[in-house]
C-alpha positions, 0 to 999 in steps of 0.5 A, a space after each residue: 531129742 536130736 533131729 537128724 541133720 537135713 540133705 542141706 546141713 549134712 553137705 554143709 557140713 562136708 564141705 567144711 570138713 573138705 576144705 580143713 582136709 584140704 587145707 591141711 594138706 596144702 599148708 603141711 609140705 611148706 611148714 615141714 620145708 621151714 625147717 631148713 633154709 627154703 627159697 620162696 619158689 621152694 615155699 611155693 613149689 611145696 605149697 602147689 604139690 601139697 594142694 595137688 596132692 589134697 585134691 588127690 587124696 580128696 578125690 580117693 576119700 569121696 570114692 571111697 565115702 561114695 561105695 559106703 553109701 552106695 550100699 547103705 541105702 541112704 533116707 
């Protein structure tokens, strides 16, 4: 039978999930720039919107995850 995850393995797991999310985010806006003729600093413009932006949307999703286990009484 499966164990359920500990505090430690569950916010390990997070974390990674967090961080592809993030990265995700921050390597799209470039990629998309590619299909024209971008500059660097234009590369370089996407990319810093596109990590500010994941962090935005990062910080709306753990609010979010936040009010779901507020009210569900974790163990």
């Amino acid at each position: 039978m499966v164990e359920p995850m500990n505090r430690e393995e569950r916010d390990a797991g997070n974390r990674k999930i967090q961080i592809g999310f993030l990265l995700l985010v921050t390597v799209s806006p470039p990629l998309m720039l590619q299909l024209g003729d971008p500059t660097l600093t234009q590369i370089a413009a996407a990319t810093a919107v596109g990590f500010v932006l994941g962090l935005v949307f990062l910080q709306y999703l753990r609010g979010l995850a936040g009010e779901f286990s507020a009210g569900r009484g974790r163990r």
